[in-house]
C-alpha positions in Angstrom: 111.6 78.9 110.1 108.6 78.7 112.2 105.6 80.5 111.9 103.1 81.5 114.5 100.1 83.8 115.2 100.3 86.8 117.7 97.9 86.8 120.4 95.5 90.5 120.3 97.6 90.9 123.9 101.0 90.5 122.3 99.5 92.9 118.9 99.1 95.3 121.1 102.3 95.4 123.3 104.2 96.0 119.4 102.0 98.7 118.5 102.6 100.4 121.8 106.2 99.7 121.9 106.9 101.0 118.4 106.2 104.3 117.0 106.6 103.8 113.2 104.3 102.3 110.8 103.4 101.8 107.5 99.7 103.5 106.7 97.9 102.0 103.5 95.0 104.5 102.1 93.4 104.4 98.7 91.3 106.5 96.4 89.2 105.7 93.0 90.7 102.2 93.6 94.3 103.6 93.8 95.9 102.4 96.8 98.7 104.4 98.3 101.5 103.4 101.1 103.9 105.9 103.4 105.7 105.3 106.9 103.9 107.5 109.4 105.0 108.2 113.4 102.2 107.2 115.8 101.6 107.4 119.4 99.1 104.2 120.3 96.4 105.2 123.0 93.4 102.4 124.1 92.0 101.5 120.6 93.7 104.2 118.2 96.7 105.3 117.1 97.0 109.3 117.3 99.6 111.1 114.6 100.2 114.3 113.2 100.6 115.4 110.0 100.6 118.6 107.2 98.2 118.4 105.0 98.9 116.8 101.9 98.2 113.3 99.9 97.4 110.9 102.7 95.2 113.3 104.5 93.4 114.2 101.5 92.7 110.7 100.4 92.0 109.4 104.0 89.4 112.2 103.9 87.8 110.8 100.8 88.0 107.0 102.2 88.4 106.8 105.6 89.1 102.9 105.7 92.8 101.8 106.2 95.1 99.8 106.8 98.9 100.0 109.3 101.6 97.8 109.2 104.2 97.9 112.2 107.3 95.5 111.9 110.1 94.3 113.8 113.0 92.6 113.3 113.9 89.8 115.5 117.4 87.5 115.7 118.9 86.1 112.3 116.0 86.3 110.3 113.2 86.7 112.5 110.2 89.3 112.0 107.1 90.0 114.1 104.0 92.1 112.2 101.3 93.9 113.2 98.0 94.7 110.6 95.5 97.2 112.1 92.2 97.8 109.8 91.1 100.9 111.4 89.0 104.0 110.3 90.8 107.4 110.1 89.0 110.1 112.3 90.4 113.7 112.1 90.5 115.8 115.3 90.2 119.2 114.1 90.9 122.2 116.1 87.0 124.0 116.6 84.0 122.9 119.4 83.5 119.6 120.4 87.0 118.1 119.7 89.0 120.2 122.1 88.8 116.8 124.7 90.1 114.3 121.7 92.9 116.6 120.5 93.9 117.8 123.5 94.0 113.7 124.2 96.1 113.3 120.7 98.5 115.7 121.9 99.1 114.4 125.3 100.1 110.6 123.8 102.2 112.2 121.2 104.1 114.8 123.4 105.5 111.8 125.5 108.3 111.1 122.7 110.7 113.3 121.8 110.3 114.9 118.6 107.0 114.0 118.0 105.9 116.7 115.5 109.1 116.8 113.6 108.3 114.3 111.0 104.8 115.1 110.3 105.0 118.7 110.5 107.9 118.3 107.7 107.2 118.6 104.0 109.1 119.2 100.4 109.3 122.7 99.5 105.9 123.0 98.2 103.8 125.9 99.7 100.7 125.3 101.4 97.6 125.9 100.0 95.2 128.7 101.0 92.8 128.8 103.5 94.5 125.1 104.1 95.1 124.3 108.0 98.6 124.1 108.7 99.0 120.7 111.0 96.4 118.0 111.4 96.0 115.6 114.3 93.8 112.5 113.6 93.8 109.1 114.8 93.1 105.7 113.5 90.4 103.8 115.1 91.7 100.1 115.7 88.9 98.3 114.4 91.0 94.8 114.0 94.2 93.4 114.4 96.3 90.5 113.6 100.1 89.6 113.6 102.1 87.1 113.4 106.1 86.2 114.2 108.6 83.8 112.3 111.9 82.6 114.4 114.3 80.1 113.4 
């Protein structure tokens, strides 16, 4: 098995290729880990999403942290890890240009909203908004790619 490190060119051409990921957030020193769909756009990646645990905690701690895989022949693997900052794009003045944005990358895959705008059966909260669009600020990135 070889071992090798991804160039920032080759990073980026698997983040915009893929559109699932792995987001790491934490709280009070609790980290916390789900798969998320994302659209990658210039230096973010733009996603959707109901409110819930993730938003909530990126909220509180907007450092974190994505992880986008792929599998390669026998037991190859090439991975992508983004540090990025989480910036929500809610829907009032002076974010109309940045959502409007979020939506556009989005909308260009099918089915885009259907896994972030799915929950469990728990109702939503009052007064709470009932979608969010954010987007994750690439602030580093690194990968690398084993091959046999």
């Amino acid at each position: 098995m070889l071992v090798r490190t991804l160039s920032a060119l080759e990073c980026t051409k698997i983040l915009t290729t893929n559109r699932v990921g792995h987001l790491a957030c934490a709280k009070d020193g609790q980290p916390y880990v789900v798969p998320f769909h994302y659209a990658h756009s210039d230096a973010h990646l733009y996603a959707f999403s109901m409110p819930g645990k993730k938003i909530e905690w990126m909220r509180a701690n907007p450092l974190v942290c994505v992880q986008v895989d792929e599998h390669g022949q026998g037991r190859g693997w090439r991975s992508v890890v983004v540090d990025g900052r989480y910036e929500e794009l809610p829907d009032r003045i002076g974010h109309k240009l940045q959502r409007d944005h979020a939506w556009s990358v989005l909308s260009k895959h099918s089915d885009w909203w259907e896994p972030g705008a799915l929950k469990p059966a728990v109702p939503p909260t009052a007064g709470s908004a009932p979608h969010v669009f954010f987007r994750l600020l690439i602030e580093k990135v690194s990968g690398r790619e084993a091959s046999e």
